[in-house]
N, C-alpha and C positions, 0 to 999 in steps of 0.2 A: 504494500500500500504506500503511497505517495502524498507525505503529509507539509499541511502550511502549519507553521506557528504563528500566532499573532498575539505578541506579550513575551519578550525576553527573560521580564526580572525573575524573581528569586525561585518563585511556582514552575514558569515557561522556561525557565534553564532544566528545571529536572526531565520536566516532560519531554523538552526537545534531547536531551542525551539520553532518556531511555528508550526513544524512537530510534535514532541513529544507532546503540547498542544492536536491536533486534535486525535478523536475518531477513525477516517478512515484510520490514518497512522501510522508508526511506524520506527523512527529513529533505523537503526540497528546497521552504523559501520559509525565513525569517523577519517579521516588522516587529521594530518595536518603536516607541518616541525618544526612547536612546539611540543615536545611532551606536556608539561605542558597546551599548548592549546588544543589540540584535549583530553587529561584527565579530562580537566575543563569540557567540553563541553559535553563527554562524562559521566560522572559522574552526569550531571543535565537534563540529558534526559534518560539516562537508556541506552543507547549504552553502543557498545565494540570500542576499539581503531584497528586499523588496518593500514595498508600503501595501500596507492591507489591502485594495482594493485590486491591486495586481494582484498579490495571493489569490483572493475570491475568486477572480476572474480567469485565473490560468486553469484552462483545460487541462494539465497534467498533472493535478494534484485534484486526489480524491476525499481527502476528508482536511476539516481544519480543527486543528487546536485555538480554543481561547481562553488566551492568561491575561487579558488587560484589566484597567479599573473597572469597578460593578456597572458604572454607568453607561459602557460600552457594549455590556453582553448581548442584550436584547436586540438593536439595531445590527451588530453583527451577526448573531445568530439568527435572523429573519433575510440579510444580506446571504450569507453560505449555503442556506438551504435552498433559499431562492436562485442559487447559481447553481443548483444539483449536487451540491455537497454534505456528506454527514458532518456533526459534527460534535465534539467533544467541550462542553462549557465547563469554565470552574465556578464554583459554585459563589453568589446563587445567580439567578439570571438575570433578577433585577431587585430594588428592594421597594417597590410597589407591587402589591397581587395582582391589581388589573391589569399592571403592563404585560405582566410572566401569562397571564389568560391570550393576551391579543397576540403574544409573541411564539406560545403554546397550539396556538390556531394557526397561524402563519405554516410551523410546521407540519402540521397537521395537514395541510391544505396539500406543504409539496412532499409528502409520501418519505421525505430523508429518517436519518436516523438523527437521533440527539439524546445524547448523554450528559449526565451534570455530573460534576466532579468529586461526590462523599465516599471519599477514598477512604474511610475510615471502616465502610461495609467489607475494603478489600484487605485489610489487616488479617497475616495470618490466622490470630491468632482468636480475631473478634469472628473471623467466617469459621474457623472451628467450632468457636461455641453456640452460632448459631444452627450451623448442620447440628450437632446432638440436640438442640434445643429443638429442631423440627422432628427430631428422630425421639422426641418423647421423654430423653434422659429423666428431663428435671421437672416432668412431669404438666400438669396445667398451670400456665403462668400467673400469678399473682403479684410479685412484685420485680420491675427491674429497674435495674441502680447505674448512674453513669455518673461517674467521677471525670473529670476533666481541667485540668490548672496547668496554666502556661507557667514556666521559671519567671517571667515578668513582665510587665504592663508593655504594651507600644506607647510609641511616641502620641503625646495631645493631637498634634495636627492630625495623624493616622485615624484616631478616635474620633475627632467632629466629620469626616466625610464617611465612616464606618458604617453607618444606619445603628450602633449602639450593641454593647454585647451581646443582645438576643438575637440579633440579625446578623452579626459578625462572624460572634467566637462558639457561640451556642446550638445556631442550626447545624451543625455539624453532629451537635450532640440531640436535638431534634430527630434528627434522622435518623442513627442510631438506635434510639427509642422507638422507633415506628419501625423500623427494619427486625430490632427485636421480637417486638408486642403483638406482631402481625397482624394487628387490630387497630382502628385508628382513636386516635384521642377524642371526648367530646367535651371536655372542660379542662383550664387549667387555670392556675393560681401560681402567682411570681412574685420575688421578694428579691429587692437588688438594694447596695450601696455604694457607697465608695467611701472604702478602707485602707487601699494601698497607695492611692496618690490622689491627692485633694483635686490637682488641676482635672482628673477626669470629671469626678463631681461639676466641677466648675463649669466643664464642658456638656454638661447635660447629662451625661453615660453616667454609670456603674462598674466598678471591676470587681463585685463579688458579690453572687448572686444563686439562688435556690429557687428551683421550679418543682412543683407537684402537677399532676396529668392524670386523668381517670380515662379508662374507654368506658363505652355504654355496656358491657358484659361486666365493667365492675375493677379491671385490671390498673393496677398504681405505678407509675412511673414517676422517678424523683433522677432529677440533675442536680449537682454540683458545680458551680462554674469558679473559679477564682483568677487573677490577671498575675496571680504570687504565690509561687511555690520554691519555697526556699533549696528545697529537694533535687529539684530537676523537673521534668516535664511529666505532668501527673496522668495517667489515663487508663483507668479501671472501670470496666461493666459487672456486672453481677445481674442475678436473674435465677429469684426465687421462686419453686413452684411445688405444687402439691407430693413430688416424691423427692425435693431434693431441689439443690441449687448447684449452680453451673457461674462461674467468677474468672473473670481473666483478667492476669495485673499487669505491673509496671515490666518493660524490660531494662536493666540495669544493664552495664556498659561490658561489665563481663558476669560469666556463673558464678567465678569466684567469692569464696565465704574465707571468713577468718574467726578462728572461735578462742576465745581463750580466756582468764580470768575475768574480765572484765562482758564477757558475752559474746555473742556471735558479730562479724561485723559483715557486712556486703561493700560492694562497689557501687555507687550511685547510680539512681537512674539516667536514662538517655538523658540530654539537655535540649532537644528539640526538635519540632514534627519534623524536621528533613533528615534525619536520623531516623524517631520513630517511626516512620511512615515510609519509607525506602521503599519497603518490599512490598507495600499495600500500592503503594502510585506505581510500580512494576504492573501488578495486576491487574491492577484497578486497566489499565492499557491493554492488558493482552484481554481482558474481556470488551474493549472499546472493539481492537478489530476485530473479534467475534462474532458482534453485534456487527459490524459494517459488511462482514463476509457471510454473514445469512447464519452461522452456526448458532446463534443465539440472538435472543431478544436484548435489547438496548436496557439495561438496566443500571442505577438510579437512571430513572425519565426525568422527561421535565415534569408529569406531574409530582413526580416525587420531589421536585425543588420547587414546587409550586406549594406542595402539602408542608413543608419545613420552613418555606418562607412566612405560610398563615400562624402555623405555631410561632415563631419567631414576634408577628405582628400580634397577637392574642398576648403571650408572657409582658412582652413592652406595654400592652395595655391596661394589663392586669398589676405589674408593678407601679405604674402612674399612679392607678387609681386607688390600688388595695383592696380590690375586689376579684373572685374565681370570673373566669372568661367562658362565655360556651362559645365551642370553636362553629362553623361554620360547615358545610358541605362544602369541596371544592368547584 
């Protein structure tokens, strides 16, 4: 397959070198508003530089990558498909619902493929636990738990264009929650501050925050969010159910333990998703061409960043007010 990138930085470098790694694909053309980034990028995968609308528009590339700002997804992603392209979104596609509906339609209308980027479904370790979880292990689901805490806050400027940690750092963990509960949510109730750096407060946001979610069969889901984990980069699910529970934790930097008078010690965990998440954004791709080569179905959809972006919009509006939300139909 014959791919464009469009968005060099920190996301669009990994994707473009895991593309150029694989046998089956082939990075063709890079845009970014760096030119020194989309050069870099292009230089170590063997692309050409280009501006997006060349990308779209060249006949010999079959799908495109988009790693640009949020406010770009939507009109690109209505641009690629409408030029016969699949294509691969990072999440989410926009942070208004009605636009992710009109842009959801758009694709819909031209028959392509589109995927959103909750690379956290392709985590070794998190699709293990949900194959046994379908396979019955831990029995009827009743409660699941998603821990999630970055080592530390972004920059202010980063946080007022964000759409705010539900929209941000959270739907990621949104999704997660629904990917597990196989059931969709119909209430939720959000509780946020800001504890680790006043300027976010300041900034309207929150960097520490707890969500509670029900579905209509009665099923409990609780997040964790924090902008500060002194630890490393914190990211655990749990998923308690009527024969048993099913937990997948932190990976730390090596196995190694040290035991001794004072107690056992470890190696820290990872320090950050381009670490944690290596082998899940490997995946997370080889199920992209999958989907582009008929073998399977396109999965997370856009309805599914359309379903993550609502929970996101419900929590923000539940934390405003201080009141449980009912979610909405999509």
């Amino acid at each position: 397959m014959r791919f464009g990138l469009l968005g060099a930085g920190r996301i669009g470098r990994i994707h473009g070198l895991n593309v150029a790694a694989r046998g089956d694909a082939r990075l063709v053309a890079v845009a970014d508003a760096s030119s020194e980034a989309a050069a870099s990028l292009a230089q170590a995968t063997g692309a050409k530089v280009a501006d997006a609308d060349a990308i779209i528009g060249d006949a010999g590339i079959d799908a495109i990558l988009i790693c640009t700002p949020t406010d770009t997804h939507a009109d690109l992603i209505e641009a690629a498909v409408s030029a016969g392209k699949a294509v691969f979104c990072e999440k989410p596609v926009d942070l208004d619902s009605d636009r992710i509906r009109r842009c959801l339609a758009a694709v819909e209308r031209s028959g392509k493929a589109l995927m959103i980027g909750f690379n956290r479904r392709f985590d070794p370790n998190f699709a293990a636990l949900e194959k046994r979880l379908r396979g019955g292990e831990a029995g009827e689901i009743e409660i699941v738990s998603v821990i999630s805490r970055d080592p530390g806050p972004p920059p202010v400027d980063y946080v007022k264009r964000s759409g705010g940690l539900f929209r941000d750092m959270m739907i990621h963990d949104f999704d997660l929650a629904r990917f597990l509960l196989a059931e969709e949510p119909v209430e939720i109730f959000a509780l946020g501050s800001a504890l680790v750096d006043k300027a976010i407060g300041e900034a309207g946001d929150v960097d520490t925050a707890a969500v509670l979610m029900k579905t209509a069969s009665g099923r409990i889901a609780q997040i964790s969010n924090s902008r500060r984990a002194t630890y490393g980069y914190d990211q655990r699910i749990e998923v308690h159910g009527s024969k048993g529970m099913l937990r997948a934790g932190n990976i730390h930097e090596t196995t190694v333990e040290i035991a001794t008078g004072q107690g056992f010690r470890a190696d820290p965990v990872q320090n950050f998703f381009l670490e944690r998440y290596a082998a899940a954004y490997r995946a997370e791709l080889a199920a992209f061409i999958d989907a582009c080569t008929g073998k399977a179905a396109p999965s997370p959809t856009g309805l599914d960043g359309l379903r993550a972006q609502m929970l996101a919009d419900a929590a923000t509006e539940s934390a405003r007010t201080g009141r449980p939300v009912t979610i909405k139909s999509a």
